[in-house]
C-alpha positions in Angstrom: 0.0 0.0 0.0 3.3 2.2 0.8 4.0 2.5 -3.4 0.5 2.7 -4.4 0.1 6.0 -1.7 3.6 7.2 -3.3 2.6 6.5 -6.9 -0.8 8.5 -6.7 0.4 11.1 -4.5 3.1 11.9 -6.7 1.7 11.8 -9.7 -1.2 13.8 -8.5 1.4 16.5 -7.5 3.2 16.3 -10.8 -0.3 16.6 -12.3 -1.3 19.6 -10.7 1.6 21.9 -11.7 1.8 20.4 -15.5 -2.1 22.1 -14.8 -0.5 24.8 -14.1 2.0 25.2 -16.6 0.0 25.1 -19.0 -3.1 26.8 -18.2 -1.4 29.9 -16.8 1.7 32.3 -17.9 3.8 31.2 -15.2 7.5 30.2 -16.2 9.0 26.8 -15.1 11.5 28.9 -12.9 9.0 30.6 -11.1 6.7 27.3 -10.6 9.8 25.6 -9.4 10.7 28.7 -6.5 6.5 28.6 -5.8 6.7 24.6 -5.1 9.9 25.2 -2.8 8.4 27.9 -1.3 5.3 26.1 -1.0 6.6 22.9 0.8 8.4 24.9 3.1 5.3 26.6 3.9 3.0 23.6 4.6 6.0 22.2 6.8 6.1 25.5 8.8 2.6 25.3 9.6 3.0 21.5 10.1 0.6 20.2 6.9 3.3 18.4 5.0 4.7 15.9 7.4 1.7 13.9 7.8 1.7 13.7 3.7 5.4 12.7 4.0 4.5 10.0 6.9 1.3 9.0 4.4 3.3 9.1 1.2 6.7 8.8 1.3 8.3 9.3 -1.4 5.5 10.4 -3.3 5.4 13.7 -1.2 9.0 13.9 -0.5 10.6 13.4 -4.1 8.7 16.1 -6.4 10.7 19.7 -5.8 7.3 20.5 -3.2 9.6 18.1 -1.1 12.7 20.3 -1.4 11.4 22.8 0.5 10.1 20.6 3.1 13.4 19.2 3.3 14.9 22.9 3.8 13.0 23.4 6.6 13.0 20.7 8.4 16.8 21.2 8.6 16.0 24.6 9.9 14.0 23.8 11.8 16.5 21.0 13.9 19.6 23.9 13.0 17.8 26.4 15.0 17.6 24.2 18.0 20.9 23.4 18.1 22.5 26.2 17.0 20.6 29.2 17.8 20.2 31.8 15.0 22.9 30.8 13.3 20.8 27.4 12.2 18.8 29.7 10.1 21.8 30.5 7.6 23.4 26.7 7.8 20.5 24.0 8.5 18.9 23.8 5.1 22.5 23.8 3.2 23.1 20.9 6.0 19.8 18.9 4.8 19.8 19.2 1.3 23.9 18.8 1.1 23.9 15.0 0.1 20.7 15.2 -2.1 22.8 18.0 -4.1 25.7 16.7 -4.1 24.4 13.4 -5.6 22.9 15.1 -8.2 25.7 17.5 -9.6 27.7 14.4 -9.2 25.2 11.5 -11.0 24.6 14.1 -13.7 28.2 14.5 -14.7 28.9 11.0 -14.5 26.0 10.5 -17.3 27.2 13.4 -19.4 30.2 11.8 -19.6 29.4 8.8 -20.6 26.1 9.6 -22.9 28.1 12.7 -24.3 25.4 15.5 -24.6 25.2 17.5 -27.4 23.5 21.0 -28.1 20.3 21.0 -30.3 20.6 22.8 -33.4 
């Protein structure tokens, strides 16, 4: 029951903003800072952790789940740390999903070789 919650979750997500992309005037860039923004949002006011708990990663992997992810390491920061946990707990949280992905995504281009499209 755990993937089918993740698989409809998620795709209910994606669904929604390719709703939005194309019904409004809204660029990608900005619907990508609006779903950041958003999940840390509903995680400040404590609505997205029970969809993370009821989904997994059907709530946690779309970008909605960045943000959540950003403030939740806030969130612990600030208790640690004080103030300071504001400036360094969501660079703590998000460091290893980052880093894989600068890192995955230059191992493919090297060995798929992109090319520009004409």
């Amino acid at each position: 029951m755990d993937y089918f919650n993740a698989f409809w979750f998620g795709g209910l997500v994606c669904a929604l903003i390719q709703i939005l992309l194309d019904k409004t005037k809204l660029m990608p860039g900005r619907v990508m800072v609006l779903l950041v923004c958003s999940g840390a949002l509903l995680s400040a006011v404590g609505v997205y952790r029970p969809l993370v708990d009821f989904a997994g990663a059907g709530a946690s992997v779309p970008l909605i789940g960045f943000g959540h992810v950003l403030w939740e390491g806030m969130k612990k920061a600030i208790e640690e740390d004080g103030i300071l946990g504001l400036f360094t707990g969501g660079f703590t949280a998000c460091a290893a999903g980052v880093s894989s992905a600068l890192i995955f995504s230059y191992l493919a281009s090297l060995f798929f070789r992109p090319k520009m499209k004409k």
